[in-house]
C-alpha positions as CSV (number, residue, x, y, z in Angstrom):
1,X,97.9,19.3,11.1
2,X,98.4,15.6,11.7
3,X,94.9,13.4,12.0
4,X,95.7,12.8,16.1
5,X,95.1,16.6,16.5
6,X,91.1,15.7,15.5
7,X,89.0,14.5,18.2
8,X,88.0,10.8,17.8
9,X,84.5,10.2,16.0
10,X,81.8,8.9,18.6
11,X,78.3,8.5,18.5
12,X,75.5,10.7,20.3
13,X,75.3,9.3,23.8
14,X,79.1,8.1,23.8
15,X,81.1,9.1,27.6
16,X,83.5,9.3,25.6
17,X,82.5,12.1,22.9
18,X,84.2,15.3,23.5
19,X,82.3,18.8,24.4
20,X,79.8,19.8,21.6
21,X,80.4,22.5,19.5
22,X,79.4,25.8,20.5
23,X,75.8,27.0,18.6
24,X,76.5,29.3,15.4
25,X,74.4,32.3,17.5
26,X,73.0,32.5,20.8
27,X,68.6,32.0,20.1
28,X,68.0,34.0,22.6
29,X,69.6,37.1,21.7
30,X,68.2,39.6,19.4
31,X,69.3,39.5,15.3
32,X,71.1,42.4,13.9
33,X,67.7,44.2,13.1
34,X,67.0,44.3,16.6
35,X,63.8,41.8,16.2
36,X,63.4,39.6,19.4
37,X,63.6,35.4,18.2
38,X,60.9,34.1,17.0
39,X,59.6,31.5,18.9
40,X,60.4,27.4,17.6
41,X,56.7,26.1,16.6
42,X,55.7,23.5,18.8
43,X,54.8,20.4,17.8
44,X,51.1,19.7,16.1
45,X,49.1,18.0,19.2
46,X,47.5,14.4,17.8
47,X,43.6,15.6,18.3
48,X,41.0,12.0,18.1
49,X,39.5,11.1,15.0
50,X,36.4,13.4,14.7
51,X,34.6,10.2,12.1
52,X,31.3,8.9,13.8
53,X,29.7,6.3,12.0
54,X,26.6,6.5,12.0
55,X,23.6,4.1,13.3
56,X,22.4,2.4,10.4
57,X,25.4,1.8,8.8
58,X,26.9,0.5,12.2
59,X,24.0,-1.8,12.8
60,X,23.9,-3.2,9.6
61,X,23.3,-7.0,9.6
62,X,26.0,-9.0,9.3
63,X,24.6,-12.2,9.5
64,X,20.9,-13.4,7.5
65,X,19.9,-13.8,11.4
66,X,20.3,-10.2,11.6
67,X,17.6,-9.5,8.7
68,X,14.7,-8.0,10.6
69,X,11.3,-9.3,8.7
70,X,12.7,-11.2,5.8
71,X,12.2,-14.6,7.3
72,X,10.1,-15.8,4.9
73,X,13.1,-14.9,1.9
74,X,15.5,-16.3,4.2
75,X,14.0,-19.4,4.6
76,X,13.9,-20.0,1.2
77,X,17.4,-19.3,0.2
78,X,18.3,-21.8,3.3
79,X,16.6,-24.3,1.8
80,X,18.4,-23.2,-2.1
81,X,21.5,-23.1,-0.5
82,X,21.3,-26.3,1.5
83,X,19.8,-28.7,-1.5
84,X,22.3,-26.7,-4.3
85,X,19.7,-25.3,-6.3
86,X,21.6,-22.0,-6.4
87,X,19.9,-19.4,-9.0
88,X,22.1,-17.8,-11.3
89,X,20.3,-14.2,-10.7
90,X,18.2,-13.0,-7.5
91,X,15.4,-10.1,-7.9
92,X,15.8,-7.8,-5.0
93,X,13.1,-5.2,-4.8
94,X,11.2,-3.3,-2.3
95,X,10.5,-0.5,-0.2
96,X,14.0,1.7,0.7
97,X,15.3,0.8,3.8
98,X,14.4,-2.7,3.9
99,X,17.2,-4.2,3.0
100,X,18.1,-4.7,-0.4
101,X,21.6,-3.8,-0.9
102,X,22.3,-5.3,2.4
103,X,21.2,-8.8,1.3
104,X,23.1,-8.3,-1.9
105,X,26.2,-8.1,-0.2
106,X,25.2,-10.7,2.2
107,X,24.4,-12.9,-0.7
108,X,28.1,-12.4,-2.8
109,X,29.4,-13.6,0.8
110,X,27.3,-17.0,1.3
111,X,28.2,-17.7,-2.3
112,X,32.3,-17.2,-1.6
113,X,31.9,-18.2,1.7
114,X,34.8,-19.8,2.7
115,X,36.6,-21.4,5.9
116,X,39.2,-24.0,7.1
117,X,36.0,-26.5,8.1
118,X,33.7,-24.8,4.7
119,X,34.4,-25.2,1.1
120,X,30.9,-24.7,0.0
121,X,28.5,-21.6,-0.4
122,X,26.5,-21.4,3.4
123,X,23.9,-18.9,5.3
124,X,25.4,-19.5,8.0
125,X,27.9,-16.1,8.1
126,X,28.7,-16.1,12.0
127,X,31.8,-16.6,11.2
128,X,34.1,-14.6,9.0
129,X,35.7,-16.1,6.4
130,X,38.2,-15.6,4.6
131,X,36.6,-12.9,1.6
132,X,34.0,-12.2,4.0
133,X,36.3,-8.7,4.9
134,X,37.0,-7.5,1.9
135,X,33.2,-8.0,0.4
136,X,32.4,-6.0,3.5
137,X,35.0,-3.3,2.8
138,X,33.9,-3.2,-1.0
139,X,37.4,-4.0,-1.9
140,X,37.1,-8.0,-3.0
141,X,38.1,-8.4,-7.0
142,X,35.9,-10.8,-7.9
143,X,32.6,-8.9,-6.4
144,X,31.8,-6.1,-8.4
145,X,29.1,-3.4,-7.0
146,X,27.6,-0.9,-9.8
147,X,24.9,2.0,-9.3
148,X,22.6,1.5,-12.4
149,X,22.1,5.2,-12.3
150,X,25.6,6.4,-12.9
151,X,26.5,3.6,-15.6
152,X,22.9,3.6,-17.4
153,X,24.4,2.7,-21.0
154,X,25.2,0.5,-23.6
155,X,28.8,1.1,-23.5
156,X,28.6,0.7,-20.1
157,X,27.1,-2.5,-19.8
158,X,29.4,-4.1,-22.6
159,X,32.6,-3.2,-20.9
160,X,31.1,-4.5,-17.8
161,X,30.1,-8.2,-19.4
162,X,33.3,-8.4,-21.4
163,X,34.7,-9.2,-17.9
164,X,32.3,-12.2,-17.1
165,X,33.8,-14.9,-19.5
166,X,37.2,-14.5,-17.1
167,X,37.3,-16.9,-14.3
168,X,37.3,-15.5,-10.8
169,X,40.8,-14.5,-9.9
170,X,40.4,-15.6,-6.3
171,X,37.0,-16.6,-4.9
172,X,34.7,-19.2,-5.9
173,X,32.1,-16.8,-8.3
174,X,32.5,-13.8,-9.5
175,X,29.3,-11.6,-8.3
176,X,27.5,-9.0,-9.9
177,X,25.7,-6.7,-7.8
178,X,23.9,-4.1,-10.2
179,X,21.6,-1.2,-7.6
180,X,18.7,0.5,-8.8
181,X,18.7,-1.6,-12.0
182,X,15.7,0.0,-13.3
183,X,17.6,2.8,-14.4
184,X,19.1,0.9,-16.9
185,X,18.4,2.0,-20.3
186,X,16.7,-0.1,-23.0
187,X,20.1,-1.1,-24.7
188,X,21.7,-2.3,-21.9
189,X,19.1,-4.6,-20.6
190,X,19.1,-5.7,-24.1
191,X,22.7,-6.1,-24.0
192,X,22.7,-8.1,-20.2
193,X,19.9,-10.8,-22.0
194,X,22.0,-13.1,-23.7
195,X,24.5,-13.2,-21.0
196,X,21.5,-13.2,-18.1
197,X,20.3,-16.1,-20.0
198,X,23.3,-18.5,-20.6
199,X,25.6,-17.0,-18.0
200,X,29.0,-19.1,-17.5
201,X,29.0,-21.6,-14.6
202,X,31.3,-19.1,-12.2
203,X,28.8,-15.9,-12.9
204,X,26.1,-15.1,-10.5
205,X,24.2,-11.0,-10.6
206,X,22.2,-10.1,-7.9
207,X,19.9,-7.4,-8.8
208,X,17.9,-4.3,-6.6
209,X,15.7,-2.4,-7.7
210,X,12.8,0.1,-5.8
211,X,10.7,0.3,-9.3
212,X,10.0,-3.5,-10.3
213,X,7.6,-2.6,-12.5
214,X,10.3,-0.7,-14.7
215,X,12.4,-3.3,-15.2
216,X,11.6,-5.3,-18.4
217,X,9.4,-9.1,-18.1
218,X,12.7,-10.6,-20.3
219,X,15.0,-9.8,-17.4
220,X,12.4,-10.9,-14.6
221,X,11.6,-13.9,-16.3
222,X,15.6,-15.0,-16.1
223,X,16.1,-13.9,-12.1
224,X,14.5,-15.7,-9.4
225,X,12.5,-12.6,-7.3
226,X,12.4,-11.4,-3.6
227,X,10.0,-9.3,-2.6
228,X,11.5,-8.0,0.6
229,X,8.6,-6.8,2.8
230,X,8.2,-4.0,5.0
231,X,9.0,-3.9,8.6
232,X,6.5,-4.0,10.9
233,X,6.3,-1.2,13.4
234,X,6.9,-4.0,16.6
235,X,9.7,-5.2,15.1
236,X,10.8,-1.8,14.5
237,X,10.4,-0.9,17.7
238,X,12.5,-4.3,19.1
239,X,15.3,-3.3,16.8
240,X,15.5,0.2,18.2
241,X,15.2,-1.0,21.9
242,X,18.2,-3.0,21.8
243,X,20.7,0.1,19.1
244,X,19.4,2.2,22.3
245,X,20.9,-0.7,25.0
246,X,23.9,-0.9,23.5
247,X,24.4,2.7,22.5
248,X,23.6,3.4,26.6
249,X,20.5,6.1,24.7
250,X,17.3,6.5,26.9
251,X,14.4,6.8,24.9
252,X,10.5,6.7,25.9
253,X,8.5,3.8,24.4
254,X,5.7,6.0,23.4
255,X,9.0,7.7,21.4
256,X,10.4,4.6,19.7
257,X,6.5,3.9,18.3
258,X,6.0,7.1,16.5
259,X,10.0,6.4,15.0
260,X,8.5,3.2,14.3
261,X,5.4,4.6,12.9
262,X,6.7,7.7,10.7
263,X,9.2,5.0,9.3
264,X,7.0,3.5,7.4
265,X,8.2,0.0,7.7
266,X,11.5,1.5,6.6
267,X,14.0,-0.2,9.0
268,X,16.7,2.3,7.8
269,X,14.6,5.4,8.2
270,X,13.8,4.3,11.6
271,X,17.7,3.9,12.3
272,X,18.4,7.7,10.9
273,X,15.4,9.1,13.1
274,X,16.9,7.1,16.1
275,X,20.2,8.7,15.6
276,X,18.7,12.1,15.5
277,X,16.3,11.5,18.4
278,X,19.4,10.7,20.6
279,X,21.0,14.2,20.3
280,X,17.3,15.5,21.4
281,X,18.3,15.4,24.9
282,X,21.3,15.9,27.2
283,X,23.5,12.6,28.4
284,X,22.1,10.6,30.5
285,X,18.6,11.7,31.0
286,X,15.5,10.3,29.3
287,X,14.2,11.6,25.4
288,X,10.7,12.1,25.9
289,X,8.1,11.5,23.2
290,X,7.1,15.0,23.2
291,X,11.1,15.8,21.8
292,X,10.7,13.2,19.5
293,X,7.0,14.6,18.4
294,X,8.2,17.7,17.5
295,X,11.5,16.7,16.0
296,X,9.3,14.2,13.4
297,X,6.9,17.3,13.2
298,X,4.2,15.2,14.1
299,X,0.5,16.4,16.1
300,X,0.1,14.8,19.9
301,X,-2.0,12.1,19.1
302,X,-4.0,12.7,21.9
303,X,-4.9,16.1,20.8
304,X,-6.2,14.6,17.2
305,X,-8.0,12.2,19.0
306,X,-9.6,15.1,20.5
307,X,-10.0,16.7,17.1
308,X,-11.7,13.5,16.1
309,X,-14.3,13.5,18.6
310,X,-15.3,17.2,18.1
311,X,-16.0,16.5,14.4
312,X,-17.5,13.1,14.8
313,X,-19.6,14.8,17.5
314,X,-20.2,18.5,14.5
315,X,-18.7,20.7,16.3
316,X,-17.0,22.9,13.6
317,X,-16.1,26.0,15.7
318,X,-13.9,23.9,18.4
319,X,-12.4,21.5,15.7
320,X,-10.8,24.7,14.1
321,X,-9.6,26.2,17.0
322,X,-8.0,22.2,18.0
323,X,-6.5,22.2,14.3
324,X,-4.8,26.2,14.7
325,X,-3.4,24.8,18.2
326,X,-1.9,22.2,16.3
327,X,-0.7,24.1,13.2
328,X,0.6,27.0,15.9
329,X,3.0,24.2,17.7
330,X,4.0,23.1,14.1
331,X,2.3,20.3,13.3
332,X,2.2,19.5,9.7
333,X,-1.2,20.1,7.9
334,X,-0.3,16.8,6.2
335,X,0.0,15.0,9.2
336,X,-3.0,16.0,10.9
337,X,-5.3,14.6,7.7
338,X,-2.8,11.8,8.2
339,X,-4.0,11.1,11.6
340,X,-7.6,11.7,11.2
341,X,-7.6,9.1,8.6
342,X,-5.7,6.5,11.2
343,X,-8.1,7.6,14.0
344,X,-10.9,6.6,11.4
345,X,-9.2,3.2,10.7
346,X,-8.7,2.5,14.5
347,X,-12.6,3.5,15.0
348,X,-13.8,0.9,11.9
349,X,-11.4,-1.7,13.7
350,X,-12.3,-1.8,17.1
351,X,-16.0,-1.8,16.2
352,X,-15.5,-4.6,14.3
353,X,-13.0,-6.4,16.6
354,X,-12.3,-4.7,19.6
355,X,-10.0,-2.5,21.0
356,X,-7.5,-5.1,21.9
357,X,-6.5,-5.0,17.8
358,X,-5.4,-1.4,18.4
359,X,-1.5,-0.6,17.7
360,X,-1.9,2.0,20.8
361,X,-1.8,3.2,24.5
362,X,-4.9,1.4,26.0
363,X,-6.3,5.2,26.8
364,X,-6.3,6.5,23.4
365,X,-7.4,2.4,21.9
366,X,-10.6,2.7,24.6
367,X,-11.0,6.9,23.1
368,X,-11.6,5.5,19.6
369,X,-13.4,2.1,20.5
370,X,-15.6,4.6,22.2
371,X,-16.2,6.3,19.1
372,X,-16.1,3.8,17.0
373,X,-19.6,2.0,19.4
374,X,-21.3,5.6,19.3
375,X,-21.5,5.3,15.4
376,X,-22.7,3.1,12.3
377,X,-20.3,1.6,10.5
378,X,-21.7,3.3,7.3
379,X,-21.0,6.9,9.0
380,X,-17.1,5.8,9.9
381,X,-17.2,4.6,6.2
382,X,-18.3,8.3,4.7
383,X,-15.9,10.3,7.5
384,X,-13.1,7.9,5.8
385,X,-14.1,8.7,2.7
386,X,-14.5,12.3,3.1
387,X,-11.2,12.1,4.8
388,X,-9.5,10.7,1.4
389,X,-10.8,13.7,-0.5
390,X,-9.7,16.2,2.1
391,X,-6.2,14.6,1.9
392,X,-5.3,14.7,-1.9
393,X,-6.9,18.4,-1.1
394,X,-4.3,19.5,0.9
395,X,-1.6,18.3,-0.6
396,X,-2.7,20.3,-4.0
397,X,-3.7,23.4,-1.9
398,X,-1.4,26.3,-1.9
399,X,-2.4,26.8,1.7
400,X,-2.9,23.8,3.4
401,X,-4.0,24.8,6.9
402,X,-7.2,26.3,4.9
403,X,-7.6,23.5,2.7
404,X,-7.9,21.7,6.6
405,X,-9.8,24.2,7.8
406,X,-12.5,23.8,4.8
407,X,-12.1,19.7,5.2
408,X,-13.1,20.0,8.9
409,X,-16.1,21.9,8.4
410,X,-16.9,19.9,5.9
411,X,-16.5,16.9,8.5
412,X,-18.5,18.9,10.9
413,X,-21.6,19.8,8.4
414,X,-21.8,16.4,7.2
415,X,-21.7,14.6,10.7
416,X,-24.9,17.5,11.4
417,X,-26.7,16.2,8.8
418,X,-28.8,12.6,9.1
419,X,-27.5,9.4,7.0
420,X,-29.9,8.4,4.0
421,X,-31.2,5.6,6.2
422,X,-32.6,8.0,8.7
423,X,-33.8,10.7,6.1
424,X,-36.0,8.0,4.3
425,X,-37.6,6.9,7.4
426,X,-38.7,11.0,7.7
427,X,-39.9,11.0,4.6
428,X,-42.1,8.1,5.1
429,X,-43.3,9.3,7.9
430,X,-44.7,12.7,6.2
431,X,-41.6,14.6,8.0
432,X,-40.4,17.1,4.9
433,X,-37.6,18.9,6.8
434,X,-33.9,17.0,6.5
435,X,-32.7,19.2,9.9
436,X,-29.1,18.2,11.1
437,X,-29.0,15.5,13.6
438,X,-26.4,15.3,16.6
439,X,-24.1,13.3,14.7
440,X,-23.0,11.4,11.5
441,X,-25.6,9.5,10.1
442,X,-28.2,11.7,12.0
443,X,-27.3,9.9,15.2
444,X,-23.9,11.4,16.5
445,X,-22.1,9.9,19.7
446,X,-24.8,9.4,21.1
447,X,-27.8,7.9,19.5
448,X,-25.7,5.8,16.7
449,X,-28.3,5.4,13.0
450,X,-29.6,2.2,11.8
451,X,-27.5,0.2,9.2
452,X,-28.4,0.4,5.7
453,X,-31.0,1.9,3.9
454,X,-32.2,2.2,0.3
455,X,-30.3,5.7,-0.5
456,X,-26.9,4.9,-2.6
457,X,-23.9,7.2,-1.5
458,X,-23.4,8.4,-5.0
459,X,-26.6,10.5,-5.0
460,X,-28.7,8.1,-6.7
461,X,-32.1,6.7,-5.2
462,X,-33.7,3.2,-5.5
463,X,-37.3,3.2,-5.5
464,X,-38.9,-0.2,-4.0
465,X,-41.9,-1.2,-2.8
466,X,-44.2,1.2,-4.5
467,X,-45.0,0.9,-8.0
468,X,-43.1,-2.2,-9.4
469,X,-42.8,-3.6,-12.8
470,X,-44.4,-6.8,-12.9
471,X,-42.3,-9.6,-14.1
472,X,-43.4,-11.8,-16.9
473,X,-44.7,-15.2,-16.0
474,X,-43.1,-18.5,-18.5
475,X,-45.4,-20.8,-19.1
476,X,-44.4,-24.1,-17.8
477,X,-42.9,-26.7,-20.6
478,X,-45.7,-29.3,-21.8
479,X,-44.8,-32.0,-24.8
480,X,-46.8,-30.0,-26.7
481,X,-46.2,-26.4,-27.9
482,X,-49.4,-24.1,-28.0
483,X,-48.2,-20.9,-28.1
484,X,-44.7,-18.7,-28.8
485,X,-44.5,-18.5,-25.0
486,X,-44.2,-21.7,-24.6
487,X,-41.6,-22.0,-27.6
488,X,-39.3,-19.3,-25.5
489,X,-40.1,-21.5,-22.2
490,X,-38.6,-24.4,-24.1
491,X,-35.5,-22.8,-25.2
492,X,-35.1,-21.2,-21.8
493,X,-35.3,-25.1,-20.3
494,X,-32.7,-26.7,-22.8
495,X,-31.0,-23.7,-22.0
496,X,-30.0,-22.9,-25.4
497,X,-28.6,-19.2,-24.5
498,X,-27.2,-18.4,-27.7
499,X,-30.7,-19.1,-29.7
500,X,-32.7,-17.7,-26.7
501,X,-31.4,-14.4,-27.1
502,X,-31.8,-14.7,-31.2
503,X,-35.4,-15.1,-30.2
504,X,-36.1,-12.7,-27.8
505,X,-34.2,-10.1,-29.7
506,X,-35.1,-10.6,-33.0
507,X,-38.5,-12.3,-33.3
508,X,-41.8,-10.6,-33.4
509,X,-44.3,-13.6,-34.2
510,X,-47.1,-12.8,-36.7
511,X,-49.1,-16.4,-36.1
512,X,-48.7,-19.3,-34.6
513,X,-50.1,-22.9,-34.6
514,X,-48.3,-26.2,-33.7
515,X,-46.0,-27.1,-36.2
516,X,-45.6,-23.5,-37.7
517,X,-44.2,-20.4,-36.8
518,X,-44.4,-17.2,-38.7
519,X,-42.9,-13.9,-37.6
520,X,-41.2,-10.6,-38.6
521,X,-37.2,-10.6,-38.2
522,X,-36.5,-7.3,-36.5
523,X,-33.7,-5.7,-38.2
524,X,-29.9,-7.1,-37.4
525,X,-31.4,-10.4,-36.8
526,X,-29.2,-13.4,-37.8
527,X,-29.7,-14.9,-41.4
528,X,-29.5,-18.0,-40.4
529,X,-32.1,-17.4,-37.4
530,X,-35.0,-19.9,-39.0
531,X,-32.8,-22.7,-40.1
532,X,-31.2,-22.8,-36.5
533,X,-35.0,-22.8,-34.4
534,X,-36.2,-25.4,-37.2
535,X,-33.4,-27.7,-36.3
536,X,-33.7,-27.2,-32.7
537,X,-37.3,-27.1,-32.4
538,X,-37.4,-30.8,-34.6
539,X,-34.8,-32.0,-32.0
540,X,-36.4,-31.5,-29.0
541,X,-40.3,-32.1,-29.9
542,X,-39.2,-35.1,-32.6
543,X,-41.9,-33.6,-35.4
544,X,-41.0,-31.4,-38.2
545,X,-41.5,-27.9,-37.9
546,X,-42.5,-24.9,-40.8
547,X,-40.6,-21.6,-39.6
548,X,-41.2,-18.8,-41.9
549,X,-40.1,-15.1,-42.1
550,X,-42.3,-12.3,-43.5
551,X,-42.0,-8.6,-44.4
552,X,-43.8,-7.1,-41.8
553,X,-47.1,-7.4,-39.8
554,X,-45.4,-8.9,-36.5
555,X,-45.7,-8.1,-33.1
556,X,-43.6,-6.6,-30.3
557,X,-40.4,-8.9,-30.0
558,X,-39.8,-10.1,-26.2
559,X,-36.7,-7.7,-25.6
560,X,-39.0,-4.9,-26.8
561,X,-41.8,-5.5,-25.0
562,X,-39.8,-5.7,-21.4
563,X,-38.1,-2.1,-22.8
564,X,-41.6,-0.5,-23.2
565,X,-42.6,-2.5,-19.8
566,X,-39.7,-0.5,-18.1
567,X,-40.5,3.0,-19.6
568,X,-43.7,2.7,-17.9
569,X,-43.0,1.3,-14.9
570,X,-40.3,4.2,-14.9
571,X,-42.8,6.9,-15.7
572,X,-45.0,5.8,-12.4
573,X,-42.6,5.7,-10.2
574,X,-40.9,8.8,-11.3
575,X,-44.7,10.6,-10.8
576,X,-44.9,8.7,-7.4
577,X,-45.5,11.2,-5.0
578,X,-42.9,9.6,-2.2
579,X,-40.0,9.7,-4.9
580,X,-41.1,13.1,-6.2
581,X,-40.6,14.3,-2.7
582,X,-36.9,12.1,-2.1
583,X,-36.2,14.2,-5.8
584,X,-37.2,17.3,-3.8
585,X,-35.1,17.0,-0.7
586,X,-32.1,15.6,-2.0
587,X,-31.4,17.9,-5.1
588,X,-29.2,16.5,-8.2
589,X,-30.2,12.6,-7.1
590,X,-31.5,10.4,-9.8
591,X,-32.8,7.2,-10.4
592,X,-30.6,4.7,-10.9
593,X,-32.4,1.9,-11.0
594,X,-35.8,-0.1,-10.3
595,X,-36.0,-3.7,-8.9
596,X,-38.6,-5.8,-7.4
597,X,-39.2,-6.8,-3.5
598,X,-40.2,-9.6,-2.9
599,X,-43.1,-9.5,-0.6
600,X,-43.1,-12.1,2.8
601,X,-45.7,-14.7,2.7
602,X,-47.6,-13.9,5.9
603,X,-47.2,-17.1,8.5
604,X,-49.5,-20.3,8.3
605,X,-48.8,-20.5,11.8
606,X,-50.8,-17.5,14.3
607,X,-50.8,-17.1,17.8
608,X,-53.3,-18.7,19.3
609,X,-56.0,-16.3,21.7
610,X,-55.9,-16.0,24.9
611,X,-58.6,-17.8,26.8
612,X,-60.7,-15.8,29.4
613,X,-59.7,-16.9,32.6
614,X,-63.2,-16.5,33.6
C-alpha cells in the first residue's frame, strides 16, 4: 500500500483531521461476564486547607513595639544598639509566656538587619529586610535555633561550637539561639565557657531560660541578663481587646479580666485562653463571663465574696453550704482558697488605701472596702494567715472539698472567738470567761477590736506592768574612781565594748580601793584580762593602777548578778495572780519574755478649778 493511501498527520483541533477512530468497545455495553461498566472515577474535588493558626502564634510580635511590658529591656537595648555597645551574649529568663523566645528571634533580626537605606544592626524592624523572612520561617543559615533539652550533651555542644570559628555564609553574625539552656548538663556549659568568653567578632548567642537559678554564675557572669517581667493584667486585657477587634470575637470585659487574671501575667496563656473562649459561644453573639467562668473552672467571684462575708461575720453553717454550691457548679477547691486569699488582700488594701486601688467592678471593690472598715487590720492579718495554712492544706489533702470544709470552719471558730487585745482587757477587768464575740478579733462586722495588744500571735504572753525587774543604776563618771561601779561606768563611757564585756563577764571583785583592784576570774576568762584593764585604767585616769587575780573569795560577776536578777523577777511574775490566770485561759502559752514600761511622768501643768460663779 503506497504512503498516499494513509490519512495525513494533523493535530487535535485541526478542520482538517479526518474522522477519529472508532473506540476499541462500546463503555456502555456490558463485558462478556455480563457485569454492567463500572463507572470512570470522578475527579478528587480541591477541599480548603483545614490549617488554622492559632492566636498566639498569629499575634506574635513582629516588631520590639509589639513587646507588651518589656519597655524597660527595650529601652535598653535601643540605647545598646544605637551607641554600638552590642553584647556578645543576652540572658533571657522569665516567666513562660512572656516572651523570651520571641525576643530571641527578634534580637538575631536587629543584629542581621538589613535594607537598601540600613547596613547596620537596628530596633527598628517595621520594615522587613532582607533575612528578616527567613529568621522568621526558621530557615536562615546563619541563625541557628537549639532546644537545650533535646541536645543536653557534651558531644552535642562540641559539634555545635566547632561551627562558630566559620564566618557567616550570608548575613552579618551568625546567631546562636540556645532555649531552656538550663537543661544543659555540666560538660557542656563547661565546654560553651571558653568560647562564651572569647567568642569571635561575627558570633553572638542569645540565651532563654525559665530556671535562672540553674544555670551556672560562670555563664551568667559572661551574658549581659534580661529579666523579662510579667504582664500585667491591664495590659493583658488591652492586648486581648484589640486580637478580639480584629478577629471580629465579642467578648465581655468582665471575661477578658478573669483571662487576664488566671494568666498570670502570662501573655501567651492569656492568648491560648482567648482562643478557646471564642469557640464558647455561637458567631456573632456576645461570650459572657459566666462561659468564660466555667470554661477556666473558676467560682463567681461574687458568690466568694459572699463566702467571705459569712466567715468574716462566723457563720460556719452558711459558709459550707456557699462552698458545696460552688464545688456542685465545679468550681475548683483550689480556686476558692485562691479567691479567699485575694478577697483578704483586697480587704487589707482598701482599708489601708481605699477602694479606688481595687483591680475590680466598683460593687464587689465597695463589698470588700466594707469589710475591710468593719475589721482590725490585725484580724484581716490572722484570716490571711489562716488562709495560707488552709491553702498548702488542700493542695496535700486527698479530698480537697473537706480539707475546705475544715479550713472554713476553722475561719468561722476563729472569727467567733475575741482577738488577744480584747481577751486581756476581760481579764483585767475580773471577766474569766473568753466567750466568742461577733466577729474576728472579738468585734466582727460590726463592732471592729482595738489595735494591738500585749498578746504575741505565736501563743506567747508578755507580762508588763506588774512585777518588773528593776534595772541597775551606773554611777555617773567622776575623775576619781571609788568603787568597781564606777570602774564599769568608766569603761561603759570610753565605750571600750570589747573589755566591757571581759568585765562584766568574767570579774567578780574581791576588794577594792583606788589604785587597786582585786577579784576572782570566773572560769573562761581571758588570760590576758588584768594586763589589758591595767593599761586602760592608767590611760584614762593618768595614775598607775595594781590589778590582781586571786583564787577565790569574789563576789557575783555583773553578767551573773543580772541572770539571778531575772530568775527572780521571772519567779514573781510567773506567781502573779493576773498571768497565772492569762496561763489559765489561754492553755499551751508561755512566757516569752519580760521588759520594763516606762511609766509617764504625770503633767506639771493641771487644769485650773473652776471658780463659783457665785
Amino acid at each position: 500500500m503506497a504512503d498516499e493511501d494513509f490519512p495525513p498527520w494533523s493535530e487535535a483541533g485541526d478542520a482538517d483531521a479526518g474522522p477519529p477512530e472508532p473506540p476499541e468497545r462500546d463503555p456502555d455495553t456490558a463485558d462478556m461476564f455480563g457485569a454492567p461498566p463500572a463507572p470512570k472515577p470522578s475527579a478528587p474535588v480541591e477541599q480548603p486547607s483545614a490549617a488554622y493558626t492559632v492566636i498566639a502564634r498569629k499575634y506574635r510580635p513582629r516588631s520590639f513595639e509589639d513587646l507588651y511590658g518589656q519597655e524597660a529591656m527595650v529601652r535598653t537595648l535601643r540605647n545598646a544598639f544605637s551607641s554600638g555597645r552590642i553584647a556578645h551574649a543576652f540572658m533571657l529568663t522569665g516567666v513562660r509566656g512572656v516572651g523570651k523566645t520571641t525576643t530571641a528571634r527578634l534580637l538575631a533580626r536587629a543584629l542581621n538587619y538589613e535594607t537598601d537605606a540600613i547596613h547596620a544592626p537596628s530596633l527598628d524592624l517595621r520594615e522587613e529586610g532582607r533575612h528578616c523572612r527567613a529568621i522568621i520561617e526558621g530557615r536562615h543559615m546563619d541563625v541557628l535555633e537549639l532546644d537545650a533539652a533535646s541536645r543536653t550533651g557534651v558531644a552535642d555542644m562540641r559539634e555545635l561550637l566547632d561551627g562558630v570559628r566559620y564566618a557567616p555564609v550570608e548575613a552579618r553574625y551568625k546567631v546562636y539561639i540556645i532555649d531552656e539552656v538550663h537543661m544543659l548538663s555540666t560538660g557542656a556549659f563547661n565546654a560553651l565557657l571558653k568560647t562564651l568568653e572569647e567568642p569571635p567578632p561575627h558570633a553572638k548567642f542569645i540565651f532563654a531560660t525559665t530556671e535562672i537559678r540553674k544555670v551556672p554564675v560562670t555563664i551568667l557572669s559572661r551574658c549581659q541578663r534580661f529579666d523579662l517581667r510579667r504582664v500585667e493584667p491591664d495590659v493583658i486585657v488591652k492586648s486581648l481587646e484589640m486580637i478580639c477587634g480584629k478577629e471580629n470575637a465579642l467578648v465581655e470585659a468582665e471575661g477578658l479580666m478573669l483571662i487576664a487574671r488566671a494568666a498570670e501575667g502570662s501573655m501567651r496563656d492569656a492568648q491560648s485562653m482567648l482562643d478557646q473562649a471564642i469557640v464558647q459561644g455561637e458567631p456573632g453573639m456576645t461570650i459572657p463571663a459566666t462561659l468564660i467562668r466555667d470554661m477556666l473552672g473558676l467560682a463567681d467571684r461574687a458568690q466568694t465574696i459572699a463566702l467571705f462575708e459569712l466567715l468574716m461575720r462566723g457563720e460556719a453553717g452558711p459558709a459550707i453550704e456557699t462552698f458545696r454550691t460552688l464545688y456542685g457548679y465545679g468550681a475548683d477547691p483550689g480556686q476558692v482558697m485562691l479567691d479567699l486569699l485575694d478577697h483578704a488582700h483586697a480587704a487589707s488594701v482598701a482599708k489601708a488605701i481605699g477602694a479606688q486601688a481595687l483591680i475590680m467592678p466598683k460593687e464587689q471593690a465597695a463589698r470588700l472596702a466594707a469589710v475591710g472598715a468593719a475589721v482590725s487590720a490585725g484580724s484581716l492579718s490572722r484570716v490571711w494567715q489562716m488562709l495560707l495554712r488552709g491553702h498548702e492544706e488542700v493542695r496535700r489533702a486527698p479530698d480537697a472539698a473537706a480539707a475546705v470544709d475544715m479550713a472554713l470552719i476553722r475561719l468561722a471558730y476563729a472569727a467567733d472567738l475575741p482577738g488577744p487585745e480584747e481577751a486581756l482587757k476581760r481579764l483585767q477587768a475580773g471577766d474569766g470567761s473568753l466567750g466568742g464575740g461577733s466577729g474576728p478579733g472579738g468585734g466582727g462586722m460590726g463592732a471592729p477590736s482595738g489595735g494591738g495588744g500585749q498578746m504575741s500571735s505565736g501563743g506567747g504572753v508578755t507580762a508588763q506592768g506588774r512585777m518588773m525587774a528593776p534595772q541597775p543604776q551606773a554611777a555617773e563618771a567622776v575623775p576619781n574612781l571609788q568603787s568597781f561601779a564606777d570602774v564599769l561606768a568608766l569603761i561603759e563611757k570610753k565605750r571600750d565594748i570589747a573589755l566591757r564585756l571581759d568585765v562584766e563577764r568574767y570579774v567578780r571583785p574581791v576588794s577594792f580601793r583606788p589604785g587597786a583592784i582585786e577579784f576572782e576570774p570566773a572560769p573562761g576568762a581571758p588570760t590576758n584580762l588584768a594586763q589589758r584593764l591595767v593599761a586602760k585604767l592608767k590611760e584614762w585616769t593618768g595614775q598607775p593602777w595594781l590589778i590582781a587575780a586571786q583564787g577565790g573569795g569574789g563576789a557575783e560577776s555583773q553578767w551573773e548578778r543580772q541572770k539571778r536578777e531575772e530568775r527572780e523577777v521571772r519567779g514573781q511574775v510567773e506567781q502573779d495572780p493576773f498571768v497565772l490566770a492569762v496561763m489559765q485561759a489561754f492553755p499551751g502559752a508561755e512566757i516569752i519574755s519580760i521588759r520594763n514600761t516606762p511609766i509617764p511622768e504625770p503633767s506639771s501643768v493641771t487644769d485650773a478649778p473652776e471658780e463659783d460663779e457665785d
